[in-house]
C-alpha positions in Angstrom: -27.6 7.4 -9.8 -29.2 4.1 -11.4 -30.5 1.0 -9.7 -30.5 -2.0 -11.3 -32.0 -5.1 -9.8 -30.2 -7.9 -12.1 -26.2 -8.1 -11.4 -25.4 -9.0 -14.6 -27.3 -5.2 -16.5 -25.2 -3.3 -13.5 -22.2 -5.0 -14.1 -22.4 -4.0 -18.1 -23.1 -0.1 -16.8 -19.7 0.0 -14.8 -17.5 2.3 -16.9 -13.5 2.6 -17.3 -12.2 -1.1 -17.2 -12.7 -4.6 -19.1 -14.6 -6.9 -16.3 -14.9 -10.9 -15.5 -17.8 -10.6 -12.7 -19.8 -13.1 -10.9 -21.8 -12.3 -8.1 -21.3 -14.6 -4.8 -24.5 -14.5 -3.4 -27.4 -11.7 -3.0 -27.9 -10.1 0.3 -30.6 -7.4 -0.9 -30.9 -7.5 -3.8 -30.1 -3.7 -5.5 -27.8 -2.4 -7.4 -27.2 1.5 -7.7 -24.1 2.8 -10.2 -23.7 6.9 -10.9 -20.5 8.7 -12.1 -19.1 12.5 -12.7 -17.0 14.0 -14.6 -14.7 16.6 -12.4 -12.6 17.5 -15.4 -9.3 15.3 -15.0 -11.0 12.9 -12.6 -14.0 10.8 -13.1 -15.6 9.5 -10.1 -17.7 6.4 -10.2 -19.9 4.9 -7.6 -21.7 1.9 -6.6 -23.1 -0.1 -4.1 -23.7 -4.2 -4.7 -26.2 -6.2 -3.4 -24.1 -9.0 -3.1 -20.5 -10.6 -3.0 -18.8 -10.2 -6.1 -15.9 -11.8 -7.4 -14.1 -9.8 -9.8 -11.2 -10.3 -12.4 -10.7 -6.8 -14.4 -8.1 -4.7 -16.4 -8.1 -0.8 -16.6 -9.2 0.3 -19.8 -9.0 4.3 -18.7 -6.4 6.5 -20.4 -4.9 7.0 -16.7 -4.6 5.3 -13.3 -7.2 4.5 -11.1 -7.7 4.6 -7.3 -10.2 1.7 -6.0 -11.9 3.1 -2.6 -13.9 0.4 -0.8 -16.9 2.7 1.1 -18.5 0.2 3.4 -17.0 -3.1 4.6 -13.5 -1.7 4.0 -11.8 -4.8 5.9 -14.1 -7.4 3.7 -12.7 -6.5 0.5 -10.0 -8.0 -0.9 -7.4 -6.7 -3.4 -4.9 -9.1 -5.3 -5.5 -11.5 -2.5 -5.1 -8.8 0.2 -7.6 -7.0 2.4 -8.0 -3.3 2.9 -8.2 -1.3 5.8 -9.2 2.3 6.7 -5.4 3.4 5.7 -5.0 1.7 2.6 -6.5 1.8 -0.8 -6.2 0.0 -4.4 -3.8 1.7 -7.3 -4.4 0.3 -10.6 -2.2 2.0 -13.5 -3.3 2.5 -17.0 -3.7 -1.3 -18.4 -3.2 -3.2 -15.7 -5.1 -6.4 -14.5 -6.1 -6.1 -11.0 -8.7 -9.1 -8.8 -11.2 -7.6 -6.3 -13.2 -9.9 -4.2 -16.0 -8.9 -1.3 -18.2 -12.8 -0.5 -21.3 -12.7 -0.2 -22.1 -9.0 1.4 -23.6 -6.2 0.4 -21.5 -3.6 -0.3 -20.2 0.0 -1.6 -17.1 1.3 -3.5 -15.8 4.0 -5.2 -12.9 4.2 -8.6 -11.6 7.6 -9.0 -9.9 7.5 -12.8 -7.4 10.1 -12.8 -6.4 11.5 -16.7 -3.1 10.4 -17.8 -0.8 12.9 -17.0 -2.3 13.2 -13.2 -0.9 11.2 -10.4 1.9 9.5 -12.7 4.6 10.0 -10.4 2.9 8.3 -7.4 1.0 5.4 -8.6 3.3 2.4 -9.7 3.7 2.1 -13.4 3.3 -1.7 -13.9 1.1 -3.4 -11.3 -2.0 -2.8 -9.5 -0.9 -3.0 -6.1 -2.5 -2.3 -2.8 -1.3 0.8 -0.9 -0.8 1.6 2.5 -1.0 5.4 3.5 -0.6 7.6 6.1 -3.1 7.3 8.4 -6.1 9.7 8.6 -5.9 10.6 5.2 -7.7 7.5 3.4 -10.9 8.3 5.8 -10.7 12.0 4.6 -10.5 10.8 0.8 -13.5 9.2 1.9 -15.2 12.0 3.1 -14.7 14.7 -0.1 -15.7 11.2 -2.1 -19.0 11.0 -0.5 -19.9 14.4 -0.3 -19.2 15.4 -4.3 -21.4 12.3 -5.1 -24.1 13.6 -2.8 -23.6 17.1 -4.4 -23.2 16.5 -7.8 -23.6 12.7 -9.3 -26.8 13.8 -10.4 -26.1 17.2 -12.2 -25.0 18.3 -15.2 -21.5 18.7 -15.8 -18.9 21.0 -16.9 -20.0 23.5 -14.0 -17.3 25.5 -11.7 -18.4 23.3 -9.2 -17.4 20.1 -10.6 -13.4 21.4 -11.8 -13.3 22.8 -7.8 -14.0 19.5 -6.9 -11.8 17.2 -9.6 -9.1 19.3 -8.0 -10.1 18.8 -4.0 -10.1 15.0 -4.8 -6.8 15.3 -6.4 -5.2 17.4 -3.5 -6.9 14.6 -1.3 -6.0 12.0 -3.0 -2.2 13.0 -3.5 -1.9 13.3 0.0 -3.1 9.6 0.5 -0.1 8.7 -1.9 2.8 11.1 -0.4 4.4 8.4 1.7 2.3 5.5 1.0 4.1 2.2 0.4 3.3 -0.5 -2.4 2.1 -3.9 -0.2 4.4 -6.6 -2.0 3.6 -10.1 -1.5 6.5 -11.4 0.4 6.5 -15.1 1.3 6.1 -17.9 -1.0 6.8 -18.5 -4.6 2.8 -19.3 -5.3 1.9 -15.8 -3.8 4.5 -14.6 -6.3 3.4 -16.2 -9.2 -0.5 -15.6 -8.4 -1.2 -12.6 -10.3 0.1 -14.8 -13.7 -1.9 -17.7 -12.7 -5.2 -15.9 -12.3 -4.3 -14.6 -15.4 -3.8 -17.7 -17.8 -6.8 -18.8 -16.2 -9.0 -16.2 -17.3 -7.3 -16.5 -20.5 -8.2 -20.2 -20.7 -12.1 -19.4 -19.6 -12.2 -16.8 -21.9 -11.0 -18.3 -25.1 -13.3 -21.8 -24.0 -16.4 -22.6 -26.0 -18.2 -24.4 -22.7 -16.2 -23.7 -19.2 -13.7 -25.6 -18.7 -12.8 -28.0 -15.5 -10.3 -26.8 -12.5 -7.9 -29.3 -13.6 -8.1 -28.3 -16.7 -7.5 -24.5 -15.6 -4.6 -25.9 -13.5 -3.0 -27.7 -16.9 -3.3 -24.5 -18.6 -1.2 -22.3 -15.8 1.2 -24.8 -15.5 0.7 -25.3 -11.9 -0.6 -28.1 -9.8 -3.8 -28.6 -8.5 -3.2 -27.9 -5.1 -1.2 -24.7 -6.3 -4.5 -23.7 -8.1 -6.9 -24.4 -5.2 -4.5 -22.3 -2.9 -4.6 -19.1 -5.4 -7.8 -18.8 -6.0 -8.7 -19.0 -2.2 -6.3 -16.5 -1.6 -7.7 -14.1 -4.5 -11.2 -15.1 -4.1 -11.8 -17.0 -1.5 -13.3 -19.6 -3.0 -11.7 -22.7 -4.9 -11.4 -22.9 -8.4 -14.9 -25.4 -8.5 -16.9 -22.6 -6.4 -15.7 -19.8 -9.1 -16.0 -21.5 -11.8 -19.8 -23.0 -11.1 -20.7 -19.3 -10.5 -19.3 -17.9 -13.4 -21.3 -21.0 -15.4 -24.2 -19.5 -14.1 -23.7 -16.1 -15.5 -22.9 -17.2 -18.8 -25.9 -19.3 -19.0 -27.9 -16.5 -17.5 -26.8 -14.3 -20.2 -27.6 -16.9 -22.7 -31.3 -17.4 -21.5 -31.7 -13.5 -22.0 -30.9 -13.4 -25.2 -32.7 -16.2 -27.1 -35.4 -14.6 -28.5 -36.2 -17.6 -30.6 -40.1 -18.7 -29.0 -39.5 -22.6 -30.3 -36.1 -22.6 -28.2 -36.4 -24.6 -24.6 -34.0 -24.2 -21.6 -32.9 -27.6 -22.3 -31.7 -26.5 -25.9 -29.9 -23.7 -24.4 -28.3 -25.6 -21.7 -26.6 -28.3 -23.8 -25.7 -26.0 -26.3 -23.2 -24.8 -23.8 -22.6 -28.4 -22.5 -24.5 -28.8 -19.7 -26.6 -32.1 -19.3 -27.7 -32.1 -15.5 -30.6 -30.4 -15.9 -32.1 -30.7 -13.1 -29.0 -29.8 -10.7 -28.8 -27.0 -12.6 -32.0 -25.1 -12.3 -31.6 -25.9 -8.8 -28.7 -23.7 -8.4 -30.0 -21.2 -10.7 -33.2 -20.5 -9.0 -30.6 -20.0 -5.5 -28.2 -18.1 -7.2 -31.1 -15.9 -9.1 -33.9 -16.2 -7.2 -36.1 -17.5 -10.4 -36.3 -20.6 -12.7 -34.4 -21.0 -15.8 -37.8 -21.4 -17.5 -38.7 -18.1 -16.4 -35.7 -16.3 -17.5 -36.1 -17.5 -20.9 -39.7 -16.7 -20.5 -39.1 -13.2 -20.2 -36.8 -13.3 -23.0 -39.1 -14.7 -25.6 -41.9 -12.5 -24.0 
């Protein structure tokens, strides 16, 4: 198991899927991340020191189970909240949104190979799941003792097929009657998944980030219609999320200038951003250090 203490060095660790992160405040501050290989299954662990606002796609060859570990009812799937009974399936290739504000907290992704558990997990869409009851806690369980037993040991061993294949008799009976949550009401809880999506199309493909309104011009939806899905998703309008991912970028930037004539100034309006001063001050909040001293560090 590795601990990190920066967000953005444990974010580039997580393994199995193509990831937008920012982090929504730091409770304590540590980051831990291990995985195993159990054959056909590869379990991944982690606990955050923080919220974290997430917009991924699975890049696994199969489909993957999202487990929250802690703070079940505090993490949000595609704009929905788990529970003890229900749990995340994301198929090969799918996009999927995970949000948990500003909390600490721990999950688990089981990645299943591709020819396991295609019959039960939906084809097309992530979707949350509700299962029978008792048998989410019990997935649980066998989770959190493997990682216990093995996380740390080499693999390949009898021990670790035995227990690839006691996660996969688990986990199958999580997904014998469980039934796909649809959104039901409303055509913008219809349409949210596609307007998350041109939005981080939009941020992506931008040289500086771009505005909410300019976010809402690109989905083709209003403003309001914006503000609505992203609090729904996230829990934070479009100005919150987008401010926070700014602050990653930027903090990514600072790290890697290695040039020792370069100031934070120079970095910061080389991705358009001219208020200095309001600036560092949310840095430093959201951080917990200058600007200056990242880029201090850097050039060190």
């Amino acid at each position: 198991m590795q601990s990190f203490y920066d967000f953005d060095a444990w974010a580039d660790a997580v393994r199995g899927a193509n990831l937008r992160l920012a982090c929504d405040a730091v409770e304590i501050g540590t980051w831990t991340l291990g995985s195993v290989d159990l054959g056909s299954v590869v379990l991944q662990v982690a606990t955050e020191g923080g919220g974290n606002l997430c917009y991924g796609a699975n890049t696994h060859t199969g489909p993957i189970l999202f487990l929250p570990l802690t703070r079940v009812n505090e993490q949000v799937v595609n704009g929905e909240s788990l529970d003890k009974d229900s749990l995340f399936a994301i198929p090969r290739g799918a996009d999927f949104r995970i949000s948990v504000r500003q909390r600490a907290h721990a999950w688990c992704s089981i990645a299943f190979s591709a020819e396991i558990m295609g019959a039960a997990i939906p084809s097309s869409a992530s979707t949350r799941i509700a299962c029978r009851p008792s048998s989410v806690p019990r997935l649980t369980r066998i989770v959190s003792e493997i990682a216990g037993a093995l996380i740390s040991r080499p693999a390949g061993s009898g021990a670790h097929h035995a227990a690839g294949r006691k996660i996969i008799d688990a986990a199958s009976a999580c997904l014998s009657v469980a039934t796909p949550s649809w959104p039901v009401c409303g055509r913008p809880r219809l349409d949210r998944a596609e307007i998350v999506r041109r939005a981080m199309a939009l941020i992506d493909a931008a040289a500086t980030v771009p505005t909410a309104k300019e976010l809402a011009q690109h989905a083709g939806v209003t403003d309001r219609t914006l503000l609505r899905t992203f609090q729904e998703t996230y829990g934070v309008p479009p100005k919150k999320y987008l401010m926070l991912r700014e602050l990653h970028v930027m903090r990514r930037a600072l790290q890697a200038e290695a040039n020792r004539d370069t100031t934070v100034a120079d970095v910061l309006t080389r991705h358009g951003i001219w208020e200095f001063g309001r600036f560092a001050a949310r840095y430093q909040k959201q951080f917990g250090e200058r600007p200056s001293e990242t880029l201090r560090h850097a050039q060190a």
